[in-house]
N, C-alpha and C positions, 0 to 999 in steps of 0.2 A: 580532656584534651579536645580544642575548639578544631574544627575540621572545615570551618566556612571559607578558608581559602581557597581550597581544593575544589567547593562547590561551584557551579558554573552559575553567572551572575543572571538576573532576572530584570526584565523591565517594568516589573511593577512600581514601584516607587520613583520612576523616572518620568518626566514630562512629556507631554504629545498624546497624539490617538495614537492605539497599535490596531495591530490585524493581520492576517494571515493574507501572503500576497496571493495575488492572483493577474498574470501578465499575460497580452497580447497586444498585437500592434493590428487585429482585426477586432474593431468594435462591438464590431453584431455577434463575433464569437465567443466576444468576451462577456460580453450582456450576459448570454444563456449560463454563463459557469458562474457569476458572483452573487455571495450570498450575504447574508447577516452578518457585520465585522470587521468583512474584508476591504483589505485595499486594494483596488482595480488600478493597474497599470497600462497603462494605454498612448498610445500616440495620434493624437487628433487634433487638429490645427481648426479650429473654431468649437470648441465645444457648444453642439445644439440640444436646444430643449429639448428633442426626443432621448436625448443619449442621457441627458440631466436627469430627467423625471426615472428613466428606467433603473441606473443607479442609486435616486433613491428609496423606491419603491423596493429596490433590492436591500435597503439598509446597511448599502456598505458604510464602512467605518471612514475613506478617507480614498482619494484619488491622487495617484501621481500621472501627468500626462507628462511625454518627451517632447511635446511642440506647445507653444502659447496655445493657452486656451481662449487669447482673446486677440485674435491678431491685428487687429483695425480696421479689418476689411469692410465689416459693417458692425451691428451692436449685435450681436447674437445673446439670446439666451440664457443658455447652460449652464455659465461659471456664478451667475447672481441668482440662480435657485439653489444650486450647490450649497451657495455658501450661506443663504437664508436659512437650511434644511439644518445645520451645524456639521454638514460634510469639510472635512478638511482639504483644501483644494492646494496643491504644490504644482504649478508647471513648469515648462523651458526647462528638465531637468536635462535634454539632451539625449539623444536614440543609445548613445552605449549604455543607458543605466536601465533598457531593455534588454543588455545581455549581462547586464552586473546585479540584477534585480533576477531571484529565481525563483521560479513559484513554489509556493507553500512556505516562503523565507515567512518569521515573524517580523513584519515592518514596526518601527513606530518612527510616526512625523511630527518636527516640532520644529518653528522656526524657520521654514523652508528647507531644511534638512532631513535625507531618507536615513535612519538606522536600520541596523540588525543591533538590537542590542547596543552598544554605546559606539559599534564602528560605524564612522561616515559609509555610505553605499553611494548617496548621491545629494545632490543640493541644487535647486532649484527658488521658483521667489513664491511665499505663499500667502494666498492671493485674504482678502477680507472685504468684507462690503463697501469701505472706503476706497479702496486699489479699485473692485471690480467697477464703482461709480465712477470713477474716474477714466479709466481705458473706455469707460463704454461711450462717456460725454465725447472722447477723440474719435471713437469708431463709428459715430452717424458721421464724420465726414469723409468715409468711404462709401456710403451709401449708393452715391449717381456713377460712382465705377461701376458696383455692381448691378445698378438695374442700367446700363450699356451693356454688359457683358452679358444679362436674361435678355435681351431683346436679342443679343445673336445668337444663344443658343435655344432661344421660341423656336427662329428660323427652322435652323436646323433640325430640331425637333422634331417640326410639324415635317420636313423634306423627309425625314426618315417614318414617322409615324403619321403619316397622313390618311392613310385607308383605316387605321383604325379610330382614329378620333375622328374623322369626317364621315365613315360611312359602319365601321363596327367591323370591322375586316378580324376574324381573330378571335372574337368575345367568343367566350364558349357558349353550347345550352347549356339552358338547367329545365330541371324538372318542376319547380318550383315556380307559380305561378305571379306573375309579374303585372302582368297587362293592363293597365285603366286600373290598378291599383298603388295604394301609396307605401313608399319603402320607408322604413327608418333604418340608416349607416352609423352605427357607432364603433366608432374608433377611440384608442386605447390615447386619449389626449390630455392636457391638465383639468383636473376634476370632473373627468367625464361620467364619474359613476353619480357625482351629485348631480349635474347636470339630466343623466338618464331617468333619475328618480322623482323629477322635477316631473317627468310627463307622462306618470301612470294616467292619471285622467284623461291623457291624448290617446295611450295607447288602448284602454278599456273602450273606448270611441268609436276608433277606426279602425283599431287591430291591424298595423302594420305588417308587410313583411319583415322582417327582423333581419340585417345583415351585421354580423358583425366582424371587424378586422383586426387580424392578431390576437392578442390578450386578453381585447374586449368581450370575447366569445366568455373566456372564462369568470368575468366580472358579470355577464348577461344571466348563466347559471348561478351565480350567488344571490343574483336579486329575485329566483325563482322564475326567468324567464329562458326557451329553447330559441336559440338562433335556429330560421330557417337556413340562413347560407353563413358560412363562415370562411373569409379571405384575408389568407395571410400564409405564414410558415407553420405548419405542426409543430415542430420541434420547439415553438414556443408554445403550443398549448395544451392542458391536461390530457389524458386519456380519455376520462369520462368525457369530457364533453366532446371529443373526437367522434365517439362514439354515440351520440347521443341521437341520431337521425337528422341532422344538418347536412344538405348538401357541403361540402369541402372542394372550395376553389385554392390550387396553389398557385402565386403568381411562380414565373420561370424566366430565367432569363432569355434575351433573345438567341441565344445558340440554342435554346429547348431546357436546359441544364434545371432544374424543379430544387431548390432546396428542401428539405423535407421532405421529399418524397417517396425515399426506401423507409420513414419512418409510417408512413403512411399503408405502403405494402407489409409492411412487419405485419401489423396491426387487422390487416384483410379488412380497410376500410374502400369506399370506393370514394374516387375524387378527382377532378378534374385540372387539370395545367392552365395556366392564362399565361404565354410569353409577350411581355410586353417592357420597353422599358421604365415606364413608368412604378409609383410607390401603390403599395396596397391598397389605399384609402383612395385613390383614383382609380385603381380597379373596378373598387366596388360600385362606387359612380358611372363607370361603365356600364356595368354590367345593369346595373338600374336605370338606367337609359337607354340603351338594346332592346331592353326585354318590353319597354313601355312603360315603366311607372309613370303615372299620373302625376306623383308627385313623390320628393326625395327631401328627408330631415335627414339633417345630419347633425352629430353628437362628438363632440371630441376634436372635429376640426377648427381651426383657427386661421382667419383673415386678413389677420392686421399685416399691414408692410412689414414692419420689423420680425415677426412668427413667420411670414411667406420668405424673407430673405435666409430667417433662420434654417430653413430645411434645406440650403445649397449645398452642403456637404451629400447629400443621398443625389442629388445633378437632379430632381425630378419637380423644379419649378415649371420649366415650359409643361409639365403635365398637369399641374396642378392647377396652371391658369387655364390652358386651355378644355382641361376636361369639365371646370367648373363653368370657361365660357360655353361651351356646349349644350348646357343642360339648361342654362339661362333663369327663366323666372321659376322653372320646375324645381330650383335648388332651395332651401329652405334651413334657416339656424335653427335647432332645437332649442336655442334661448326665446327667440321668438313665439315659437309653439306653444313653448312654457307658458309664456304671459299671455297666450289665448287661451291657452285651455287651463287656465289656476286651480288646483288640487283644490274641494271644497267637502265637507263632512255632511252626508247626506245626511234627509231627516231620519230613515230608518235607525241610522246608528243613534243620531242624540235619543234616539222614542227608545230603543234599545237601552241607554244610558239611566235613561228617565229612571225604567221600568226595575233595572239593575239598583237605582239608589233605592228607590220604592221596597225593592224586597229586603235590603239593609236596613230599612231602617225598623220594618216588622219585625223580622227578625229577632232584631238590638233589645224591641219593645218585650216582644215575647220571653226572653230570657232574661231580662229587668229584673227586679223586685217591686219595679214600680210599675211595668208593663200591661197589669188587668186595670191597672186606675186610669192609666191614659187611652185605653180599648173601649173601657167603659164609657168614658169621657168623649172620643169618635162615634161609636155607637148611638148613644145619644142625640149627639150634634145629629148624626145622620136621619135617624127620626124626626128630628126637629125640621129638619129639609124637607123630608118627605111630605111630611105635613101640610107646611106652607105652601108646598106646591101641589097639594091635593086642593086646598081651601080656593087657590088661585082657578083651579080648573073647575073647583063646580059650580 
């Protein structure tokens, strides 16, 4: 007696990515919960390359957002790495399918269509390389709105943050020596760990101080290196390296409010607040400019007009231009570095190399069956050397 009626049906054999949802209509909350699989549900009206990269570093399965992810405003990012990465991208599904979408539902997307299993939940348009090249060719010609709109809130910016980018009003101390010395800032950017491995030979050099922001901290410990300062939110970084002996700067908002900072007290770490409005990675620039660095590389950040417009969803352009005009010729690309200082294989190691085939091949000889005939044969030779150069000398 067949009983597969009765059984509850499966989306294995059915089309689309699946995944275990995961909803919020706050980004940064959502970031810290999605994992390998999942589809992150989210509401965000430009998706930017920070938000892009971190999803998929997290290897979620598939994204549905409730607002265009590509509105015209300018050419942002996010939706053309997504979809390069083979993230399944669905937007404009509309804010109620944040209350009809429930977390830990099994999603699967196919078509511009959210299931549960084979019932509609939600429908949206999903996007592919050709769409996302297309909306992006329309959306440079939003571009001169929005650098009108960065020059009025420069303004403003500087009206509200003027003591701290003009004279350092704010920065915290550290303990960690700064002064007539050169800092390297790496921040958690696209390819920033190949980028950071490009400049072992810079760093064996001059031995920077080492800042690193956010995530980077924990990318810095994989490559066998200790951040001396680390700025950013704990709550995005390992324990270990919390703990590792890194000064710990948290930024704060301006009412004082520290995210991550009872996670910080849990932990009986000690660590300092930076309330500022501005993004971590201007922080750190800060703080490397306060203290006196000589000079500041930086690793992970990105310059280009279209990258600088892309980060307007975080409001923290006027920071970004003016903490970098601040710091002026002292600011420095780690790509640049790179191609000054080019990784090169000392001789010790090739003499090492040398010496390593040198014992292979004795070895090889020695365990032969032909090994005393070719010995014999060296040995030889090498009297015959000797010789000639006895007769030469007397």
């Amino acid at each position: 007696m067949k009983l597969s009626g009765l059984l509850p049906r499966t989306d294995r054999n059915l089309p689309g990515a699946s995944g275990i949802a995961r909803v919020d209509r706050r980004t940064e909350a959502l970031l810290r919960r999605v994992g390998p699989g999942d589809v992150a549900v989210l509401d965000q009206v430009d998706v930017d390359r920070a938000t892009a990269d971190a999803l998929i570093r997290a290897e979620v399965a598939g994204v549905v957002n409730a607002s265009p992810s590509i509105s015209g405003r300018f050419p942002n990012l996010g939706p053309a790495m997504l979809v390069a990465a083979g993230v399944v991208l669905i937007d404009g599904v509309g804010v109620e399918a944040l209350r009809t979408i429930k977390e830990g539902m099994k999603l699967r997307l196919h078509e511009g269509v959210v299931y549960a299993m084979d019932r509609e939940l939600a429908r949206g348009s999903q996007h592919t390389e050709e769409s996302v090249a297309d909306l992006m060719v329309e959306a440079k010609a939003g571009m001169s709105a929005q650098l009108e709109a960065f020059s009025a809130n420069t303004i403003e910016f500087l009206r509200r943050e003027r003591t701290l980018i003009l004279d350092g009003v704010g920065v915290p101390d550290l303990s960690v020596p700064m002064a007539h010395r050169q800092v390297l800032v790496v921040a958690p950017g696209q390819g920033y760990v190949e980028e950071f491995k490009r400049l072992r030979r810079y760093l064996a050099e001059q031995r920077p101080v080492l800042v690193a922001v956010d995530t980077a901290a924990d990318a810095l410990r994989a490559q066998g290196y200790r951040p001396d300062v680390i700025v950013g939110d704990p709550d995005r970084i390992s324990t270990d390296t919390l703990r590792c002996g890194a000064e710990v700067v948290i930024p704060a908002h301006t009412d004082g409010h520290a995210p991550g900072l009872e996670r910080i007290q849990d932990l009986g770490i000690g660590a300092v607040t930076f309330p500022a409005s501005g993004n971590a990675e201007d922080l750190a620039l800060l703080l490397a400019d306060t203290h006196g660095a000589s000079l500041v590389v930086t690793v992970g950040f990105h310059a280009t007009l279209s990258e600088f417009l892309d980060r307007g969803r975080s409001g923290s352009n006027p920071s970004t231009f003016l903490t970098r005009l601040k710091l002026g010729s002292r600011l420095v690309d780690g790509r640049a570095v790179a191609a000054l200082h080019p990784s090169r294989v000392s001789g010790a190691v090739v003499a090492l190399l040398l010496v390593a085939a040198l014992v292979a091949v004795v070895v090889a000889l020695a365990v032969s069956g032909v090994g005393d005939t070719y010995l014999d044969w060296f040995g030889q030779a090498w009297h015959g050397l000797l010789g000639r150069a006895g007769g030469l000398l007397s």
